[in-house]
Backbone as CSV, one residue per row, in Angstrom:
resi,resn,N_x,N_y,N_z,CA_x,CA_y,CA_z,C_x,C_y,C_z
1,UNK,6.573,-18.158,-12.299,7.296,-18.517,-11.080,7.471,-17.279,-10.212
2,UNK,7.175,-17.282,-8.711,7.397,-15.970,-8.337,9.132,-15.933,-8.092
3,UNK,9.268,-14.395,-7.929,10.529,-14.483,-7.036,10.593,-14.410,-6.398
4,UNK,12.022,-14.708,-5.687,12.528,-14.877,-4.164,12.955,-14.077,-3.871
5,UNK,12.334,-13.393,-2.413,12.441,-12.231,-1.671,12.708,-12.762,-0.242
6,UNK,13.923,-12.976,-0.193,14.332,-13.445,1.500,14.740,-12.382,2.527
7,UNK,14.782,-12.071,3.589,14.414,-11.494,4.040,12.790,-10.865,4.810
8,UNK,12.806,-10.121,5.858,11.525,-9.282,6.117,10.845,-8.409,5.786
9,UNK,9.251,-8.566,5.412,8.885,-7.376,4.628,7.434,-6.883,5.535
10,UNK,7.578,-5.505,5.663,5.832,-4.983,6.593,5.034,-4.744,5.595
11,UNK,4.158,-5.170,5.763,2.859,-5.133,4.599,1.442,-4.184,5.815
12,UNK,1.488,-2.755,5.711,0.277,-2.284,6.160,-0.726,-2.127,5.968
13,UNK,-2.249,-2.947,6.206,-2.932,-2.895,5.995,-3.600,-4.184,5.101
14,UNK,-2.365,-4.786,5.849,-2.668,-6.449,5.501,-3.771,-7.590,5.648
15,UNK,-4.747,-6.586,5.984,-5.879,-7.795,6.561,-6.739,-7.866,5.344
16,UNK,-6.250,-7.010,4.513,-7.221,-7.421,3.520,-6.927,-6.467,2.197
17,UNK,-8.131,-6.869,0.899,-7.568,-6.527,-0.447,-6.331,-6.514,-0.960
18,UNK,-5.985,-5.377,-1.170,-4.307,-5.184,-2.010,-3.238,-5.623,-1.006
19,UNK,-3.392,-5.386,0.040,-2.540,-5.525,0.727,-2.281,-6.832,1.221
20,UNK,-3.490,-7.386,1.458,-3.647,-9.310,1.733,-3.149,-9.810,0.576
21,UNK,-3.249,-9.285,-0.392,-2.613,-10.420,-1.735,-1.352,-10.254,-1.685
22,UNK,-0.701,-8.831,-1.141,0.610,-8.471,-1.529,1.265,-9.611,-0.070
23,UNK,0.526,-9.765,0.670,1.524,-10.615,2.048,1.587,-11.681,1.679
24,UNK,0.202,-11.998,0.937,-0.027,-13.516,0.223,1.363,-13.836,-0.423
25,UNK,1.818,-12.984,-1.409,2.496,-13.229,-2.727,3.999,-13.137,-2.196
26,UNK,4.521,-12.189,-1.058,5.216,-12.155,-0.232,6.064,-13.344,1.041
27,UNK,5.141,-13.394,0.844,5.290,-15.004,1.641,5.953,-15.988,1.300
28,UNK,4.772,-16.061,-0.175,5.480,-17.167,-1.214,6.281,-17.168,-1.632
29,UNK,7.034,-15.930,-1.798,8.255,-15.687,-2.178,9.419,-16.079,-1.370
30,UNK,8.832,-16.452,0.125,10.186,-16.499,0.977,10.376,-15.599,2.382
31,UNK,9.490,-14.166,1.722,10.317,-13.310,2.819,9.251,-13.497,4.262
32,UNK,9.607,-13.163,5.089,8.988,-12.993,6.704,7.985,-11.894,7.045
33,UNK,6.786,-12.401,6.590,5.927,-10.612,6.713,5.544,-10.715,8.022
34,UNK,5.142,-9.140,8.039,4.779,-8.387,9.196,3.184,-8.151,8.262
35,UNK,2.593,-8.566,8.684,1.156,-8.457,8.837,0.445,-6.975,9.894
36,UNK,0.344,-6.178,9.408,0.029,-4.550,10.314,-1.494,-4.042,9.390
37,UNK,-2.359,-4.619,10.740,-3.571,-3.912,10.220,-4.882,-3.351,11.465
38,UNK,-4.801,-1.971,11.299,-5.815,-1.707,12.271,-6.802,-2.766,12.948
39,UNK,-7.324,-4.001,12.036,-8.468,-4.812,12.465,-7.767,-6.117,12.802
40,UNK,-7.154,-6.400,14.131,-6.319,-7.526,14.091,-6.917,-9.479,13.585
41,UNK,-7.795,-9.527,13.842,-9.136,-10.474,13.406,-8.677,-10.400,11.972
42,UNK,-8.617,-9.549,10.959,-8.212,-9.784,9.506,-6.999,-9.433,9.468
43,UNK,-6.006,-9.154,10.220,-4.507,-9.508,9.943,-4.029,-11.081,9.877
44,UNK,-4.919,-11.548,11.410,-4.558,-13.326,12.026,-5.145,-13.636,10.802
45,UNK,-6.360,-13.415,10.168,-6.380,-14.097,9.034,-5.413,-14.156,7.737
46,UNK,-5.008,-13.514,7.706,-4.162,-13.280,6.215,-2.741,-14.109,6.999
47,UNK,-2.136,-13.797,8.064,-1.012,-14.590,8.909,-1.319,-15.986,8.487
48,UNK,-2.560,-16.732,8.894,-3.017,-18.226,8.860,-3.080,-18.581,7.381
49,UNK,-3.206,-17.956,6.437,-3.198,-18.102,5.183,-2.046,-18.239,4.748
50,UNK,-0.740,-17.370,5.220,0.745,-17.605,4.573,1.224,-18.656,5.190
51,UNK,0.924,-19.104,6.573,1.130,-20.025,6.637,0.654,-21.557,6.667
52,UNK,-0.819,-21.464,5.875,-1.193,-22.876,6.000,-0.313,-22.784,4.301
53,UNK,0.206,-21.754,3.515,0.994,-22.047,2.481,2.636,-22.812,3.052
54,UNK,2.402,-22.859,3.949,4.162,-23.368,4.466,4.662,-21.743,4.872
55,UNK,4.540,-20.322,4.411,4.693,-18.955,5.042,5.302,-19.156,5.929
56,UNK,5.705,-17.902,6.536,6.543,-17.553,7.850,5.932,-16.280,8.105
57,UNK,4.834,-15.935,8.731,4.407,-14.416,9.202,4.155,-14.269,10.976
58,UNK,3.766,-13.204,10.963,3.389,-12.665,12.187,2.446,-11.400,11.825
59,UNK,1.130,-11.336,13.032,0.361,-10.116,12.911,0.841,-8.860,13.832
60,UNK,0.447,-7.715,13.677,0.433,-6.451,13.928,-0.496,-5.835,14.200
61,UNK,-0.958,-5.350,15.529,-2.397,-4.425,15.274,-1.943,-3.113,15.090
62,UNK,-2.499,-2.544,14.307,-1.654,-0.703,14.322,-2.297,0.488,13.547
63,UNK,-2.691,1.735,14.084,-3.155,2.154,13.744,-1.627,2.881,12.941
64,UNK,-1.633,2.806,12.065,-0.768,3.936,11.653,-0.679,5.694,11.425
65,UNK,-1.590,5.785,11.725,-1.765,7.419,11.455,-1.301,7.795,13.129
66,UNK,-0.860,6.994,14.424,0.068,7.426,15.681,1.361,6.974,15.374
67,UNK,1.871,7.881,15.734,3.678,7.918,15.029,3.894,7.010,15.983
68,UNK,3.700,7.084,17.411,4.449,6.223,18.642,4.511,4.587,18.310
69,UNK,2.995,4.793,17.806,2.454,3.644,17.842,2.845,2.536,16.696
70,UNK,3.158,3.559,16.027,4.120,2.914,14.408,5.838,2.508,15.038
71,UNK,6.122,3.577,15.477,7.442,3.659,16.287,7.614,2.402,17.040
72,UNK,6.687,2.160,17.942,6.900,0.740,18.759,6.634,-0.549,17.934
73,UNK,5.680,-0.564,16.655,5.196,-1.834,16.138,6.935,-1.978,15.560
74,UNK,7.409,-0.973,15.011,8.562,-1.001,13.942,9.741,-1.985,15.000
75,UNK,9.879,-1.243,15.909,10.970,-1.678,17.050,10.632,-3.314,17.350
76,UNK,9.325,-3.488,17.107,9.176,-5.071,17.810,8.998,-5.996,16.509
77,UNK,8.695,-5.520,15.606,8.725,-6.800,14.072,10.516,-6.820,13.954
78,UNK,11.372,-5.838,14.086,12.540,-6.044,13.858,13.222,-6.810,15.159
79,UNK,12.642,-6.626,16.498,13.265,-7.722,17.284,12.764,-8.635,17.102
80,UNK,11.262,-8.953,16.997,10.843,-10.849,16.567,11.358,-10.991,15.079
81,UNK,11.613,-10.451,14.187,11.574,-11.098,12.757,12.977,-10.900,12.061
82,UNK,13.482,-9.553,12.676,14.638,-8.679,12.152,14.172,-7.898,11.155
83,UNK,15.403,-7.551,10.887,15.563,-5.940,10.299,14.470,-6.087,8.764
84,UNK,13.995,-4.927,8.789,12.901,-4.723,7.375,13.583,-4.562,6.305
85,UNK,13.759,-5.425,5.331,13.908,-5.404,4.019,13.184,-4.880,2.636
86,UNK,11.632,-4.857,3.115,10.535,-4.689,1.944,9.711,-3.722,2.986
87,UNK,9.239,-2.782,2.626,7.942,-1.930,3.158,7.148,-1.747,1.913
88,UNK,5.933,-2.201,2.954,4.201,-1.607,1.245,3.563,-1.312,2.178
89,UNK,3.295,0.029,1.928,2.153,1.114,2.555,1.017,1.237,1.822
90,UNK,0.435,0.306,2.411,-1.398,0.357,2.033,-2.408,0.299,2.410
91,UNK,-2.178,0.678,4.018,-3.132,0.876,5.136,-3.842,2.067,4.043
92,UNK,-5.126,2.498,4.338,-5.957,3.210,4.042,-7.095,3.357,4.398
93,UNK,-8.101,4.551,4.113,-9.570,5.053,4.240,-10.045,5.669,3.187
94,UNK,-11.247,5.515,2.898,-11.825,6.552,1.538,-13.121,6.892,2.315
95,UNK,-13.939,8.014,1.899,-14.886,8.541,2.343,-15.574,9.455,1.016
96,UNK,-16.274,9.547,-0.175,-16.168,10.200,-0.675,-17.211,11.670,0.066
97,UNK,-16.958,13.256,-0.323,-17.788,13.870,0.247,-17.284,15.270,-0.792
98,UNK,-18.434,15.846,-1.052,-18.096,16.991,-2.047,-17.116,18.227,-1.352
99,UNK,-16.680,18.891,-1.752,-15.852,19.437,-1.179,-16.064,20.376,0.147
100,UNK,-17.475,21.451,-0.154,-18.075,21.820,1.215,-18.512,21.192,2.527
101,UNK,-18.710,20.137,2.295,-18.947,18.887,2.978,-17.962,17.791,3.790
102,UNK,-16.322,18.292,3.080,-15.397,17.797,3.289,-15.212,18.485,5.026
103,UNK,-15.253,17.878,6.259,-14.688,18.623,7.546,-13.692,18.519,8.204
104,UNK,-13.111,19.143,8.605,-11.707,19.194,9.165,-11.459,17.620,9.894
105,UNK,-12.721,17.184,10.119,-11.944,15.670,10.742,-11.706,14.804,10.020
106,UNK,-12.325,15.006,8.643,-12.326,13.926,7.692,-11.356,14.288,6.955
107,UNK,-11.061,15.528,6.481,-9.784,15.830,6.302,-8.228,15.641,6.682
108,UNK,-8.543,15.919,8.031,-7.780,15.448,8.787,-7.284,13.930,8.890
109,UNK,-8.410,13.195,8.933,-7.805,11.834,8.917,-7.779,11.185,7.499
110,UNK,-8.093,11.241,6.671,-7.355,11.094,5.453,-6.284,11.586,5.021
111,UNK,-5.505,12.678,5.534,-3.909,13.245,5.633,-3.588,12.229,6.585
112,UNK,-3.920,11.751,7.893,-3.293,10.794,8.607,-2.882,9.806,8.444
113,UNK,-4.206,9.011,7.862,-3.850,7.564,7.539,-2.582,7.621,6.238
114,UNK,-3.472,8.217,5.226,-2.449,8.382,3.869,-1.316,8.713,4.098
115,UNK,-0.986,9.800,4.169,0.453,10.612,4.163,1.386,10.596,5.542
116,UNK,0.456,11.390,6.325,1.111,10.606,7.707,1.726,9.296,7.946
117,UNK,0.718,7.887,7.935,1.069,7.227,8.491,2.260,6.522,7.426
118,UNK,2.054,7.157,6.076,3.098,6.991,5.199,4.382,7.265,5.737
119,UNK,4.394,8.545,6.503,5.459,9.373,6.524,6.200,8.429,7.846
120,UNK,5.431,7.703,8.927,5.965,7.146,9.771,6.460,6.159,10.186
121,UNK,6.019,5.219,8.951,7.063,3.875,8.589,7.607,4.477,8.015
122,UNK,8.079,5.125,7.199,9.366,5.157,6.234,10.279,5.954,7.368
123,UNK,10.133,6.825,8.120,11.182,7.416,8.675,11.245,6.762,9.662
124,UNK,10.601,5.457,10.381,10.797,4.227,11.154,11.887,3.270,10.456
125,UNK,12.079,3.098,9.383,12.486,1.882,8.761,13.541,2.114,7.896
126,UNK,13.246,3.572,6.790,14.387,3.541,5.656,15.867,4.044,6.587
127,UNK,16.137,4.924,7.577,17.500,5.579,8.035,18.220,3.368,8.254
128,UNK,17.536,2.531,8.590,18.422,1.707,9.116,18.372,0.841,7.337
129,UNK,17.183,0.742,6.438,17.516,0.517,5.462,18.974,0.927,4.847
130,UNK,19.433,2.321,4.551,19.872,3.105,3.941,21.394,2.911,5.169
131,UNK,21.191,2.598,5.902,22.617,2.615,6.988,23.541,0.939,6.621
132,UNK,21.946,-0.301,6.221,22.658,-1.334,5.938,23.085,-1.686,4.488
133,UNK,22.621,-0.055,4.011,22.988,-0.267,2.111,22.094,-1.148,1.602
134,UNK,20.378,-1.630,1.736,19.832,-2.203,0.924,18.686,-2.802,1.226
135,UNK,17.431,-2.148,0.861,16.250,-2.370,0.946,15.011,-1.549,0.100
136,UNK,13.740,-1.896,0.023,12.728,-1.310,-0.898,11.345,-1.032,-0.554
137,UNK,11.475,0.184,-1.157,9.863,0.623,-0.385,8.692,0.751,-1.416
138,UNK,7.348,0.416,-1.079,6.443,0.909,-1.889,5.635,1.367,-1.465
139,UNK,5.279,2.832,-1.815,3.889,3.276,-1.093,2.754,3.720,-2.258
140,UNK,1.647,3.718,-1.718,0.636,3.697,-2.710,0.171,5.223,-2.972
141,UNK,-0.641,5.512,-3.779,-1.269,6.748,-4.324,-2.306,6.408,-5.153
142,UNK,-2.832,6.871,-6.252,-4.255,6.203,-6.842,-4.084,7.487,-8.206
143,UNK,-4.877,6.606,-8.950,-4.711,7.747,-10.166,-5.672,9.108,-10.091
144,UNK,-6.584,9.571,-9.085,-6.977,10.291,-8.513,-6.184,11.581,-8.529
145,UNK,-5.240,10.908,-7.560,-3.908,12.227,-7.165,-3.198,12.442,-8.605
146,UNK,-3.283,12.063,-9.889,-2.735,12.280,-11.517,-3.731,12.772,-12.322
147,UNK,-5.083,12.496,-11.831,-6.095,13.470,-12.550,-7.100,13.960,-11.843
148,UNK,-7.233,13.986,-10.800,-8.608,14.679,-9.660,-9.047,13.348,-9.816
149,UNK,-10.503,13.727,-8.883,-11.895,13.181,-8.882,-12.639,14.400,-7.858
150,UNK,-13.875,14.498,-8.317,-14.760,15.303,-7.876,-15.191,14.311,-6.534
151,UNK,-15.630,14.787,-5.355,-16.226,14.546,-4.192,-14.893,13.965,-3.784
152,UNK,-13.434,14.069,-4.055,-12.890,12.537,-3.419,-11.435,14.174,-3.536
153,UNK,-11.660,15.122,-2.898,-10.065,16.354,-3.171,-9.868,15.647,-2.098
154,UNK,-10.172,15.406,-0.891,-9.283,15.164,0.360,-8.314,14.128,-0.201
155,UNK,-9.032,12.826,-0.166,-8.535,11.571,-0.847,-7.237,11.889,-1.824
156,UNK,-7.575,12.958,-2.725,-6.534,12.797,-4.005,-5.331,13.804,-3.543
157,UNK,-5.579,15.004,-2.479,-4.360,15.483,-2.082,-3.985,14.304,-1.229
158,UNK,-4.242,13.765,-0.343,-3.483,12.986,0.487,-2.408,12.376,-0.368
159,UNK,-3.000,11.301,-1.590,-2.248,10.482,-2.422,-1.463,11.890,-3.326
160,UNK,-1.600,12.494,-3.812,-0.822,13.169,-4.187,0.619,13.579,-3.777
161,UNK,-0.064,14.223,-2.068,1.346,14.195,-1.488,2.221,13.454,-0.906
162,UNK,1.415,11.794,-1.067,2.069,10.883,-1.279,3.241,10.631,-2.283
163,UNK,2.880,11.197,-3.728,3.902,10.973,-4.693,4.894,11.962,-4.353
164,UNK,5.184,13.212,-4.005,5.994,14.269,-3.496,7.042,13.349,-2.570
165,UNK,6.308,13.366,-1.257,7.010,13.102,-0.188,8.062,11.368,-0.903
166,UNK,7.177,10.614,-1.826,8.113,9.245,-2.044,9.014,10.010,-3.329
167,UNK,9.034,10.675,-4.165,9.973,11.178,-5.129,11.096,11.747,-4.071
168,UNK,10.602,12.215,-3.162,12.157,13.050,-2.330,12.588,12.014,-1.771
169,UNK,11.677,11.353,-0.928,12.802,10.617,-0.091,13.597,9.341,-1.220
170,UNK,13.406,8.941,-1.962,13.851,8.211,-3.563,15.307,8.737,-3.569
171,UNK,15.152,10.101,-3.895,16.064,10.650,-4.052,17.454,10.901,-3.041
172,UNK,16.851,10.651,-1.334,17.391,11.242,-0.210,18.135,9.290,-0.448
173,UNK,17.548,8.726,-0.452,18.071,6.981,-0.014,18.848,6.359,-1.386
174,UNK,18.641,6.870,-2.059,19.398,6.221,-3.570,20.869,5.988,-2.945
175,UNK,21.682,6.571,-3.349,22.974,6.387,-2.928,23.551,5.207,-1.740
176,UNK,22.898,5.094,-1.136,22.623,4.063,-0.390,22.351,2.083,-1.264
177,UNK,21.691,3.290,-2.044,21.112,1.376,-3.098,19.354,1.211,-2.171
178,UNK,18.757,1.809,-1.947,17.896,1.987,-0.845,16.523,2.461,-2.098
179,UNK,15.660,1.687,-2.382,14.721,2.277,-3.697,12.956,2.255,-2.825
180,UNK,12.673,3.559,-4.104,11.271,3.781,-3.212,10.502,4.213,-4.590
181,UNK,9.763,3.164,-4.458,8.682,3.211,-5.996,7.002,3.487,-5.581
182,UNK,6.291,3.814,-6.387,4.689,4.166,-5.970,3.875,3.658,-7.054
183,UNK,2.674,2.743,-6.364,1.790,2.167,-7.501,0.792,3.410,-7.388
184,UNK,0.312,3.538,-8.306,-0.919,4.278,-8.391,-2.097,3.358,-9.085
185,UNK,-2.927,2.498,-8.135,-3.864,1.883,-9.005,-5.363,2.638,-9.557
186,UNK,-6.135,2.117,-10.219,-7.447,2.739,-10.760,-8.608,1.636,-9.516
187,UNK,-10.104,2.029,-9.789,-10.648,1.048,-9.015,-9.988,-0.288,-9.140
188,UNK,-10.539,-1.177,-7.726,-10.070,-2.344,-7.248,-11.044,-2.937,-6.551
189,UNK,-11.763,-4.057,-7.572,-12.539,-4.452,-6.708,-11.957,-5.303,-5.009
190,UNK,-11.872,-4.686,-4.238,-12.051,-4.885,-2.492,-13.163,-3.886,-2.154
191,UNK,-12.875,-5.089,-0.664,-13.978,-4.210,0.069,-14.141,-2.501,0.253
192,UNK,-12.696,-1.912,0.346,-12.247,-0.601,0.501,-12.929,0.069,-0.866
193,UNK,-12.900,-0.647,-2.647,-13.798,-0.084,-3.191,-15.273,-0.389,-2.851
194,UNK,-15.859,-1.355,-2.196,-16.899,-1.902,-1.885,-17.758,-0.500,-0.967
195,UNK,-17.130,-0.081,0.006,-17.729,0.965,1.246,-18.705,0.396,1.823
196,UNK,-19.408,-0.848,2.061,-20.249,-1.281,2.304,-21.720,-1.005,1.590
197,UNK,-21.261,-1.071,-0.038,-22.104,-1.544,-1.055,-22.423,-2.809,-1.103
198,UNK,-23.471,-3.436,-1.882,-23.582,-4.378,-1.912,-24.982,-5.063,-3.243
199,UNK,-24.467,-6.479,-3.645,-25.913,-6.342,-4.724,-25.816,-5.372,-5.721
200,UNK,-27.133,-5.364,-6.357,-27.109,-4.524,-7.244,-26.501,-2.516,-7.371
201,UNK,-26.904,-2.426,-6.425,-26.209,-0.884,-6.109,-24.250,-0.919,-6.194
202,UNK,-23.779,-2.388,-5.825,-22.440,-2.340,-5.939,-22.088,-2.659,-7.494
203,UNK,-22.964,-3.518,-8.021,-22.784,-3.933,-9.535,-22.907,-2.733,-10.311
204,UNK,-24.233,-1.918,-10.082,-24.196,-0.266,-10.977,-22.494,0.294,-11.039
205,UNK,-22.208,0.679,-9.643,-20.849,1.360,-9.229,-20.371,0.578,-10.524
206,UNK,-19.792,-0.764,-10.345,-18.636,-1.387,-11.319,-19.080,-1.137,-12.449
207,UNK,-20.272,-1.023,-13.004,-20.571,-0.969,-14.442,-20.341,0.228,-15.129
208,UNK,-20.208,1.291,-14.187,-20.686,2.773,-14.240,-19.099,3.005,-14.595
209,UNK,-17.959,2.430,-13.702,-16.406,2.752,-13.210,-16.137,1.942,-14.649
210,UNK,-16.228,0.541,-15.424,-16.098,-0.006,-16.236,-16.100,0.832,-17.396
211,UNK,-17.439,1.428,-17.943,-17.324,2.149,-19.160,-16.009,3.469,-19.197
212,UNK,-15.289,3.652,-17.950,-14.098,4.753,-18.730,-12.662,3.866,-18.700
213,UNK,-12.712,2.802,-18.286,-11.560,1.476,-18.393,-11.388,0.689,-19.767
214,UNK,-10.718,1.612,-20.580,-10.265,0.987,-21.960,-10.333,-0.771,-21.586
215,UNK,-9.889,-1.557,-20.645,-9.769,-2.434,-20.494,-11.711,-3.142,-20.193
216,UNK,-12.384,-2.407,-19.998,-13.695,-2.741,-19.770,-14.433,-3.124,-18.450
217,UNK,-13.235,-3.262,-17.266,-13.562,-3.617,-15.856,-12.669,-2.980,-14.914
218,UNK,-13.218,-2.689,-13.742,-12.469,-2.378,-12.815,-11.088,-3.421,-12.535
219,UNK,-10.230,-3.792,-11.603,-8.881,-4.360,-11.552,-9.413,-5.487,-10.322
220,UNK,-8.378,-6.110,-10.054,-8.542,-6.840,-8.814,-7.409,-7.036,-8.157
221,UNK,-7.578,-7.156,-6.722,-6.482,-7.288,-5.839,-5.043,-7.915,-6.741
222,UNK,-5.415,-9.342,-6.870,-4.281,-9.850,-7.458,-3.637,-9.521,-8.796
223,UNK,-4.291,-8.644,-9.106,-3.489,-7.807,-10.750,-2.789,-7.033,-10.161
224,UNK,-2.861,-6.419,-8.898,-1.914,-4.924,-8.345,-0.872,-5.796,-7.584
225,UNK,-0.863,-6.557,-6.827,0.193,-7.282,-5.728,1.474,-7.691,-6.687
226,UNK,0.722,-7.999,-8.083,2.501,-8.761,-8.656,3.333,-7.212,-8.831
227,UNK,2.384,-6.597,-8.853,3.261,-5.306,-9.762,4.075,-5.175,-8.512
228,UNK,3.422,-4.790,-7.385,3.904,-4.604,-6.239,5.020,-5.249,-5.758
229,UNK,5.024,-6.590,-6.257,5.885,-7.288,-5.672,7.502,-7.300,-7.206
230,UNK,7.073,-7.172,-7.999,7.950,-6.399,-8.969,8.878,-5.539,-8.599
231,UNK,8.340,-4.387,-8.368,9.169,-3.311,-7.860,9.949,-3.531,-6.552
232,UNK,9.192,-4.555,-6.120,10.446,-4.720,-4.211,11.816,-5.899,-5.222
233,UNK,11.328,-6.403,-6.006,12.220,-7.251,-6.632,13.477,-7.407,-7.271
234,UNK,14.390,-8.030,-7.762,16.108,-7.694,-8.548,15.009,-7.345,-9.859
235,UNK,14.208,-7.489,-10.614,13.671,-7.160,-11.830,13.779,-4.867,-11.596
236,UNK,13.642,-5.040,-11.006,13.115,-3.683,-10.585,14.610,-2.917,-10.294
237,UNK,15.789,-3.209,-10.000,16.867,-2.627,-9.305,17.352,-1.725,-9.724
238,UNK,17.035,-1.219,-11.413,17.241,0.108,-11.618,16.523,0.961,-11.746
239,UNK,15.074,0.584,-10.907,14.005,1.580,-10.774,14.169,2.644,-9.241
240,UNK,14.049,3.458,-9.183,13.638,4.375,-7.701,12.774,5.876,-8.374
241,UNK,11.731,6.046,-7.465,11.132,7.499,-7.314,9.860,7.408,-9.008
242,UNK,9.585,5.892,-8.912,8.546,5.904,-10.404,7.389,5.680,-9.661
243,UNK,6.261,6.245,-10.440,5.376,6.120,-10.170,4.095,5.319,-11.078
244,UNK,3.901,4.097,-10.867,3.403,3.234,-11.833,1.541,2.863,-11.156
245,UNK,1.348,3.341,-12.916,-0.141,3.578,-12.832,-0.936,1.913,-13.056
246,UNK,-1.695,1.407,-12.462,-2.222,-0.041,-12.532,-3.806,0.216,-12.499
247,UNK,-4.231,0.532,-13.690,-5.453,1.197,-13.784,-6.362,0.806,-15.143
248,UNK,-6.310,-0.661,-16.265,-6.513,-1.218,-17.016,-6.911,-0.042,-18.447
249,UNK,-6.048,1.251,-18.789,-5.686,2.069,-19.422,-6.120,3.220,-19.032
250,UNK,-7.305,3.752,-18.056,-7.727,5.241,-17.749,-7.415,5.858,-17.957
251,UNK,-5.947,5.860,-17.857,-4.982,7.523,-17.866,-4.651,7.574,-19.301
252,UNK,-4.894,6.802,-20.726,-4.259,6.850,-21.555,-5.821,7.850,-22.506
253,UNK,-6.670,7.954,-21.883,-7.739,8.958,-22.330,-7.459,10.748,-21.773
């Protein structure tokens, strides 16, 4: 049975994979999502989906890595929907590129999207969380940023200083009753693991990612969203500043 999450929740990067299941599951639960995804065409889709479930959503186009631009989406989901109750930060980009190869723009915008645009919903959303005494955040990271990956340092500092920046602010909103938890998943089959693979060259990838998954396969969208939706949940209320790995055992090698 899911639970009930009443109230409004922003789901970034909702048009699709982890983040489409998490609005999916969100929905069903009750609460009012904010649908926020750079590609508005796959936000309206995931919107039309919560609600041919009976849902209550609305879309968002937004790049998140512009603070303004986060700044104004934030100001207008809380006048159409009201005040944010749930935030999941899972807008994202991957690019893999060896490290010499890595260039200041690609660098650059993988600190943006990741950490940045991390950094600009939460300081959009938690001061009025934390002012009304009660709300929950989740932002993502990857098990990358807990053990490297070769060709992918940009990628794994970004998520890394993802876990930093959500352990402090955890700490800054507690007192409040105000909680901020971090999934760290392993591959996922979406398109975002996809890169525009396809066929057999995408099947190698999974087979290749499979043999170090005690579990024997990469994950899928809907194995990461419950967790997700766990931690925004009363199951979760004496959790803040954890960082939970969803990676079908990797890290236990």
């Amino acid at each position: 049975m899911t639970e009930s999450l009443e109230g409004v929740a922003l789901v970034t990067g909702g048009g699709s994979g982890i983040a489409r299941e998490t609005a999916l599951l969100l929905g069903a639960a009750g609460a009012r999502v904010a649908v926020a995804d750079i590609d508005p065409d796959a936000a309206q889709r995931t919107v039309e989906a919560i609600a041919a479930a009976d849902g209550n959503a609305a879309m968002f186009e937004i790049d998140v890595a512009d603070a303004d631009a986060v700044q104004r989406m934030v100001s207008i989901v809380e006048s159409d929907l009201g005040p944010v109750d749930y935030l999941v930060n899972l807008a994202g980009s991957f690019d893999t590129a060896p490290l010499a190869e890595i260039s200041d723009d690609l660098w650059t915008k993988t600190l943006s999207v990741h950490l940045n645009g991390t950094f600009y919903t939460c300081r959009a959303i938690l001061p009025g969380m934390a002012e009304r005494g009660r709300g929950a955040v989740v932002n993502t990271s990857s098990i990358f940023a807990l053990r490297g990956q070769a060709e992918a340092a940009h990628y794994a500092a970004a998520k890394g200083a993802v876990i930093g920046f959500s352990k402090s602010i955890a700490r800054e909103v507690a007192p409040s009753g105000v909680r901020v938890n971090v999934v760290a998943p392993g591959p996922v089959d979406t398109p975002f693991f996809a890169r525009g693979m396809s066929g057999d060259a995408l099947d190698q990838v999974r087979r290749e990612r499979a043999r170090i998954i005690p579990l024997g396969r990469i994950g899928r969208a809907d194995e990461i969203a419950p967790v997700i939706l766990f931690l925004l949940g009363r199951g979760a209320a004496h959790m803040t500043g954890q960082v939970i790995p969803v990676e079908g055992g990797e890290m236990m090698r």
